[in-house]
C-alpha positions, 0 to 999 in steps of 0.5 A: 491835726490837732485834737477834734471834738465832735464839735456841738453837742446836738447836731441834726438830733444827733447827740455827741454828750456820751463821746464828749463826756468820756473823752472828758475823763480820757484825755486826761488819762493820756495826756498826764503821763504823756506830758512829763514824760515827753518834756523830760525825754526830750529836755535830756536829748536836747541836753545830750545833742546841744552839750554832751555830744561835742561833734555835729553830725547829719544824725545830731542835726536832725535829731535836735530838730526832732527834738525840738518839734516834739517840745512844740508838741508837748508844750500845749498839753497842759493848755488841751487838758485845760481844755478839755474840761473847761470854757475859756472866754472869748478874749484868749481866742488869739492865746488858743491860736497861738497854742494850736498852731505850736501844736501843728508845727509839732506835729507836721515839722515831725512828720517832714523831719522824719521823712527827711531822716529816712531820705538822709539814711537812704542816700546813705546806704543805698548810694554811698558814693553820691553820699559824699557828695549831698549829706553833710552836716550844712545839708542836714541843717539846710533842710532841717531850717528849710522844714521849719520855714515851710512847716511855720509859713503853711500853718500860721496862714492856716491856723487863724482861719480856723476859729470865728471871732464872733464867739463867746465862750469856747472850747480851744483845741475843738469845735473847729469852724467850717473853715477848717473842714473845707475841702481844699484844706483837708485834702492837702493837709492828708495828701501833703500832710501825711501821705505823700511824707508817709510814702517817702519813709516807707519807700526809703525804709524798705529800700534801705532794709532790702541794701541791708539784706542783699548785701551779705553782711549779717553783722550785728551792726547790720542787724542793728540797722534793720531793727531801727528802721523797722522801729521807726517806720512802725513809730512813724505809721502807728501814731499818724495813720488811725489820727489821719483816717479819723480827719477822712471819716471827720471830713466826710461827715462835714460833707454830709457823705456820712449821715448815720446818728450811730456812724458819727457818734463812732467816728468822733469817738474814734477821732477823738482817741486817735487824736490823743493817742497820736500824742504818744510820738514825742516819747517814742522819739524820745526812747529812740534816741536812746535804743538807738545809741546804745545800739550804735555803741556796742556796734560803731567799728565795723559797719561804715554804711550804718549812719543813719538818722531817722525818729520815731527813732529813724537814725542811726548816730553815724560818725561821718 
């Protein structure tokens, strides 16, 4: 989700100006070296991808998409810390649409890129014979396309339900209509948002490390292999699992389930941060791309099966 205020500042006698005034300052602190360091990383990986790197692989396919959902990501920054601080009027209510559903797509064709990334290195290496048959670099930019396609359908025929127009001054990226807290929405959005992805690249990641370690290669490109996969599942679950708790809490408050003045003040706190902090992915993908070459490097002529892609570093630069 995108970055969630606590949404008015008074509500039931309940009063969000302490949260609202810290998440001020805060956001700005994350945000600046998150944006340039984001959209530096990224450009030069895509550079790398698109130029440098002469042949298309499964890895190269989904790292590129990778790459570009983080742009998405990165490109509102600037727009939020904006924001933050700042009303905008009523007429850039579609602008702020447009921005929030870039900021989605970001974050959601990640989440299922990723996921596609741990299904490729699954195959991979704990079905190799069947590998020869389903991955290929048309498969991989198949999926990679078939992933922009649902991601940019579901959320645009979401996202613009999410503001009234009947506002006047507004805070983009926050104060959410009630349409966005319904209960259909939120409960698709965590169950097919996140967990059903996150349960995927946990099963393959701990499937893959346990082919890895029955197969009584302690090589250093197996070894390599594993520290990937647990970098990348750690990168995938850090950032995403506080920021989709924080929805649940958010959601059940909207509910009246939680009513507690000090109980909501927490949670949009709580929220707030992990929202921001969720942001932090585009440079652990970034980083990946780069441990992960340099371990693919020093170790590319012995083990076959190490081919894997994945993000928040979850792929290894196989040459298949």
């Amino acid at each position: 989700m995108a970055s969630v205020g606590s949404g008015d500042t008074m509500t039931n006698n309940c009063s969000f100006e302490g949260v609202d005034h810290l998440m001020r300052y805060l956001e700005l602190v994350i945000y600046i070296p998150i944006f340039p360091f984001g959209l530096i990383l990224n450009v030069v990986a895509l550079l790398v991808f698109c130029i440098f790197l002469r042949k298309w692989t499964e890895s190269t396919i989904y790292m590129t998409s990778l790459a570009l959902m983080d742009l998405l990501l990165v490109f509102p920054l600037p727009f939020k810390m904006h924001a933050t601080n700042h009303l905008w009027p009523a007429y850039l209510h579609r602008l702020c649409s447009v921005l929030e559903n870039l900021y989605f797509v970001g974050i959601y064709g990640s989440i299922y890129t990723i996921m596609c990334i741990a299904v490729d290195r699954w195959v991979a290496i704990c079905h190799p014979f069947k590998a020869k048959q389903l991955r290929s670099p048309k498969a991989a930019l198949g999926t990679c396309i078939g992933v922009w396609m649902l991601v940019l359908a579901v959320i645009t025929s979401t996202i613009y339900g999410f503001r009234e127009d009947g506002q006047t001054d507004f805070h983009c990226f926050h104060s959410f209509s009630e349409k966005g807290w319904s209960p259909p929405l939120i409960i698709c959005l965590q169950v097919f948002g996140f967990l059903v992805p996150a349960l995927v690249v946990v099963y393959c990641s701990v499937q893959t490390i346990w082919a890895l370690l029955q197969s009584g290669q302690r090589s250093p490109q197996s070894r390599a292999c594993v520290k990937i996969i647990y970098s990348s599942l750690s990168a995938f679950l850090v950032p995403f699992t506080p920021s989709h708790l924080g929805i649940l809490l958010q959601f059940l408050v909207h509910q009246g389930v939680i009513q507690d003045c000090g109980n909501k003040t927490r949670i949009s706190l709580f929220i707030q941060i992990a929202m921001c902090l969720s942001n932090i992915t585009c440079c652990l993908d970034a980083l990946c791309y780069y441990f992960i070459a340099h371990e693919v490097r020093s170790t590319k002529n012995t083990f076959r099966l190490s081919m894997i892609s994945q993000r928040r570093a979850t792929f290894s630069t196989s040459e298949v």
